[in-house]
C-alpha positions in Angstrom: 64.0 -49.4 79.0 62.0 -52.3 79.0 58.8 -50.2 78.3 58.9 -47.3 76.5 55.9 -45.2 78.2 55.7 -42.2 75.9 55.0 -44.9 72.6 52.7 -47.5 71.7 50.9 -49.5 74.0 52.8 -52.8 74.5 51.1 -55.8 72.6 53.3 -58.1 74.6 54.2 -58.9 78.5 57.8 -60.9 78.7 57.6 -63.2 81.4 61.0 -63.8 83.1 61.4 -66.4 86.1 64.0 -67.1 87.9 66.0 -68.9 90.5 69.3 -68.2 92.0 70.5 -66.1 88.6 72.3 -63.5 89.6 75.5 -64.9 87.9 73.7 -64.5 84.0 69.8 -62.4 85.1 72.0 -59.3 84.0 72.4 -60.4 80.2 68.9 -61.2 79.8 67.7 -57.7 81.0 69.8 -55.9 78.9 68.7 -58.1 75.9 65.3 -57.0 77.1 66.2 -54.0 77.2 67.7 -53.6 73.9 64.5 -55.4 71.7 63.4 -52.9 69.2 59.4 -53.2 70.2 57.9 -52.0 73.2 57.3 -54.6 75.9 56.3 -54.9 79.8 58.1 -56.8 81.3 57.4 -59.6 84.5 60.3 -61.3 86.6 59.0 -63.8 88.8 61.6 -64.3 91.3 61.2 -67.8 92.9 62.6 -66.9 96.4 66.5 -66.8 95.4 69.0 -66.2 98.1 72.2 -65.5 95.9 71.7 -62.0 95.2 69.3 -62.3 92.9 67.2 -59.6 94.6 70.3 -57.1 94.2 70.7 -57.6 90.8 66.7 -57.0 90.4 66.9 -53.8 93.0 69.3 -52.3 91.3 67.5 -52.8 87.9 64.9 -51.0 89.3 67.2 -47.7 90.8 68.4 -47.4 87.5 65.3 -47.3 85.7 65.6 -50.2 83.7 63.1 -52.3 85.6 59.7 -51.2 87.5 58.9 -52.1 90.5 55.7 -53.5 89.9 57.7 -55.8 87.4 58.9 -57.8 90.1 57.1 -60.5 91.7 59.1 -62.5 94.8 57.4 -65.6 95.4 57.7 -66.5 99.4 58.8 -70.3 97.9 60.5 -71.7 94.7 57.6 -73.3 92.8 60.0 -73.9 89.8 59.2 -72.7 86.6 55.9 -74.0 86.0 55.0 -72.8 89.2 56.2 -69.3 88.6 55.0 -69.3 85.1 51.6 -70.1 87.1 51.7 -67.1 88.8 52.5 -64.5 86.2 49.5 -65.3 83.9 47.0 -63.9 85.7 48.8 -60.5 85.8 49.3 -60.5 82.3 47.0 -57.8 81.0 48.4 -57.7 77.2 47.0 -59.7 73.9 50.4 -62.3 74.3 52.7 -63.1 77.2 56.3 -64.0 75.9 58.3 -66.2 77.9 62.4 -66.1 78.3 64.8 -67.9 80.1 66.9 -66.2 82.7 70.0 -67.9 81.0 68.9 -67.1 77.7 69.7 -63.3 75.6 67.9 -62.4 72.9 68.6 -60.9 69.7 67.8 -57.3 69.4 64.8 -58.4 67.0 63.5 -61.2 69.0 60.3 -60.0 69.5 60.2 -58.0 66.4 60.1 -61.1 64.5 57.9 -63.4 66.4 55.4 -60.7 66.9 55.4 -60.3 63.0 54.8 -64.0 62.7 51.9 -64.2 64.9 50.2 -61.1 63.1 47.5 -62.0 61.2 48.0 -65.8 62.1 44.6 -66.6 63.5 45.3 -70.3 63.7 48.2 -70.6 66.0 48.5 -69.9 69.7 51.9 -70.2 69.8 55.2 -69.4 68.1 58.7 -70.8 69.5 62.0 -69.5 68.8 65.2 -70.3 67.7 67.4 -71.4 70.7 71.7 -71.5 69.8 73.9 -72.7 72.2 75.4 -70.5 74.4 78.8 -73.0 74.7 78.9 -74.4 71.2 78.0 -71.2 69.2 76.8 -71.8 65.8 74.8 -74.8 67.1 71.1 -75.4 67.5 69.5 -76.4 71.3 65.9 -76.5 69.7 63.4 -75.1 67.4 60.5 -76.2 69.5 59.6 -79.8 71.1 58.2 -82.6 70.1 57.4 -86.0 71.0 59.8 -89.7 69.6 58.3 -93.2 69.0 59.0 -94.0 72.6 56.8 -90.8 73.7 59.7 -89.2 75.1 59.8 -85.2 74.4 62.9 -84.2 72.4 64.3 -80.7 71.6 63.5 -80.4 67.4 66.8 -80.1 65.3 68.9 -80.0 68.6 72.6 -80.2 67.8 72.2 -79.1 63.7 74.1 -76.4 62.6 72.3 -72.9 62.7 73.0 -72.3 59.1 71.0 -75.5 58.1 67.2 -74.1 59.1 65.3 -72.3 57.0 64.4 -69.2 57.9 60.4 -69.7 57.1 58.0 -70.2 59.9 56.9 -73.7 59.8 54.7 -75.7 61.8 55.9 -77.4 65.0 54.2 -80.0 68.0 55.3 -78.0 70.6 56.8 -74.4 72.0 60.1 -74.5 74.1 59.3 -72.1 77.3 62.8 -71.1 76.9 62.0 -68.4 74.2 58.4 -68.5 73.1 55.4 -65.8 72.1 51.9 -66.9 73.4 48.6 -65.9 72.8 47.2 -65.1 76.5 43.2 -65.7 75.8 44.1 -69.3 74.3 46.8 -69.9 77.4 44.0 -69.0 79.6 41.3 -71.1 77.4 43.2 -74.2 78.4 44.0 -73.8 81.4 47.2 -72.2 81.8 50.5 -73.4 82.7 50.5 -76.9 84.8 51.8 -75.5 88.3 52.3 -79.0 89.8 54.7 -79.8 87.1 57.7 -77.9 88.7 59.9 -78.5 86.2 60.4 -80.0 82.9 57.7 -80.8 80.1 55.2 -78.1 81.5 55.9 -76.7 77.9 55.3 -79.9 75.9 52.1 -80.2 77.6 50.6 -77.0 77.5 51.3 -77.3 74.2 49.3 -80.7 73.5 46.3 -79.0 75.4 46.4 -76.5 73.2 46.4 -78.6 70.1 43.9 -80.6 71.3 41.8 -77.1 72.1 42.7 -76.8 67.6 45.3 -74.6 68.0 48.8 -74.9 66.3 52.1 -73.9 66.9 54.4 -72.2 64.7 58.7 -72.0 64.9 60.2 -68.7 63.5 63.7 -69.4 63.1 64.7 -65.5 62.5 63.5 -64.9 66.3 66.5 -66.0 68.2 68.7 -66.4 71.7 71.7 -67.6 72.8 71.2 -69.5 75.8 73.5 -70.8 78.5 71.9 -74.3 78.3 71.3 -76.3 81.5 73.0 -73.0 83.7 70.3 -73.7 86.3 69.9 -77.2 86.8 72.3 -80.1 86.4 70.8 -82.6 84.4 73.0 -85.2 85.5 71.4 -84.3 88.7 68.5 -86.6 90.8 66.2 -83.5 90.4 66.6 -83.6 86.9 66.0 -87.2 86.1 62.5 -87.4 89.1 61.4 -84.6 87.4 61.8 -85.6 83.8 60.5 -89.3 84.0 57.4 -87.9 86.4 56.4 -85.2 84.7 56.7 -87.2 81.4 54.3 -90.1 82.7 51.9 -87.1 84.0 52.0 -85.7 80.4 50.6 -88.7 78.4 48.1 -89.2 81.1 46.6 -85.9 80.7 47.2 -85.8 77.1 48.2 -89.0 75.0 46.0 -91.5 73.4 44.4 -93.6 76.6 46.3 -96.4 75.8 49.6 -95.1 76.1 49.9 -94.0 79.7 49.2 -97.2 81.2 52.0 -99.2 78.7 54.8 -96.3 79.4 54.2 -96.7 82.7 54.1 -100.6 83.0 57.2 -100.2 80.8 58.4 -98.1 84.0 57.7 -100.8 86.3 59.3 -103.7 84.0 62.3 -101.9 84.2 62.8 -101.0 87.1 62.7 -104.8 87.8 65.3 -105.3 85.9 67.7 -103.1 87.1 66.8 -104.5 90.4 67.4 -108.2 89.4 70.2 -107.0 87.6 71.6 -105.6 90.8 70.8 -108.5 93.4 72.7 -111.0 90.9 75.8 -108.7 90.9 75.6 -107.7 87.3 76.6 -104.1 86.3 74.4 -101.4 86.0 75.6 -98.1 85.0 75.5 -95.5 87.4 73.3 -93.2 86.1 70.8 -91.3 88.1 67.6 -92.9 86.4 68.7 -96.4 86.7 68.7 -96.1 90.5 66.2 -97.8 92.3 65.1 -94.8 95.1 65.0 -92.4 92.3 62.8 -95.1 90.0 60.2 -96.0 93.4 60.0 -91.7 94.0 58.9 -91.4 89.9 56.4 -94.1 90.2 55.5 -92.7 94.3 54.9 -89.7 92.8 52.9 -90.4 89.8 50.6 -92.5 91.8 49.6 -90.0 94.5 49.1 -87.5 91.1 46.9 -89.7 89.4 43.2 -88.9 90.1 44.1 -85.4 89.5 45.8 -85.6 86.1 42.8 -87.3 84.8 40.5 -85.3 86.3 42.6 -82.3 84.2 42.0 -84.9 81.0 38.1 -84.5 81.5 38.7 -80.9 81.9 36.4 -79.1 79.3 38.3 -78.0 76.4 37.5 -74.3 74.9 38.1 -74.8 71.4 39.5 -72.0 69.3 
């Protein structure tokens, strides 16, 4: 049972969205199911039409699921969107969030809600994330941010057995398998809905830094996920999602002069590869090198802009 009504009152509300996951939802609700602490539980269904409904109808016949715990949104507002949507119905001290794609180890939230007891300084605490197809390996630890200001998955690709298993400090929660504290989600304004997909994680976690919070990883809270199940990232959603949604994060949250150089960096580039392509030399076909996708990015990011710094003159509640 996701909620065990006769025990203690859940601390914690698991968020779950999803989008056309019927093939792998099942896995993650009996992982749910199985954690050794009692939970409520939210899916946020983001209008699938595979038989993802089913798979949540029949969760509910058997008991497993309530049906309050399901939330069908009339359109798919992605997973920022749908993350958007659960927080104000979040009615416990932490909302966790979990993939679709992603099963949990029994103690998942046993361990990351005994690292955030008694930690009044973070906000946050971010899992341990192993590769569903290359078992043994690590997808991420948390996020953080490169030289270039591009946001990277921390110790992707090491071996499991290399992290410690102490909680450490972290820039940034993976919304993949993360514990949050709901006041300080709220405090900052929640999750960036406009966002869609991609980076929504990285910055809600710089607003919360900024707000004096930090972030913790606790390597002994972990899930196997199926890593990129829902989206292709060789795809042209992918790539207009990533490069917009980076350009919007560093304008809401960076340093002021960085925005303005990643972006004319953008725009140099994108020259290039045009010149590049008008005087016959080869250009690797590669989703983000092509010149529609590159003019939607920068389309997209310029019809966002007074809004995203409006949202960086946003009064910051600090813990």
């Amino acid at each position: 049972m996701s909620v065990d009504r006769s025990g203690p009152v859940p601390q914690v509300t698991v968020v779950m969205v999803t989008h056309r996951g019927a093939d792998f939802l099942q896995d993650a609700l009996d992982g749910l199911a199985a954690q050794t602490v009692p939970h409520r539980l939210l899916v946020i269904d983001n209008a699938s039409t595979d038989g993802t409904a089913a798979v949540l109808a029949e969760a509910v016949e058997s008991g497993a699921l309530q049906a309050e715990s399901v939330l069908r949104l009339p359109t798919n507002t992605g997973f920022a969107g749908g993350v958007a949507a659960a927080i104000p119905l979040v009615a416990t001290s932490y909302l966790a969030l979990l993939n679709d794609d992603a099963v949990p180890d029994t103690d998942w939230l046993a361990q990351l809600l005994a690292a955030a007891d008694g930690d009044r300084g973070a906000a946050a605490w971010t899992s341990l994330m192993e590769l569903a197809d290359r078992p043994g390996t690590v997808n991420n630890t948390g996020a953080a941010l490169d030289a270039k200001w591009y946001g990277i998955d921390v110790n992707a690709g090491k071996p499991v057995t290399e992290i410690p298993s102490r909680v450490l400090d972290v820039f940034g929660f993976c919304g993949g398998a993360a514990l949050l504290r709901t006041a300080a989600l709220r405090a900052v304004g929640g999750f960036p809905a406009e966002f869609f997909l991609y980076y929504e994680d990285l910055e809600t976690s710089w607003r919360l830094r900024r707000a004096g919070w930090s972030i913790r990883t606790v390597p002994t809270a972990r899930v196997v996920h199926r890593h990129a199940a829902t989206t292709d990232r060789r795809s042209e959603l992918f790539h207009f999602y990533n490069e917009r949604n980076r350009l919007l994060t560093l304008i809401r949250c960076a340093p002021l002069w960085v925005a303005p150089a990643q972006i004319v960096k953008f725009i140099l580039t994108t020259g290039s590869l045009t010149a590049a392509r008008l005087l016959r030399r080869p250009v690797p076909d590669h989703p983000n090198f092509r010149l529609g996708l590159r003019l939607r990015v920068l389309g997209g990011v310029a019809a966002m802009l007074p809004g995203q710094y409006r949202q960086r003159r946003r009064p910051v509640r600090r813990r």
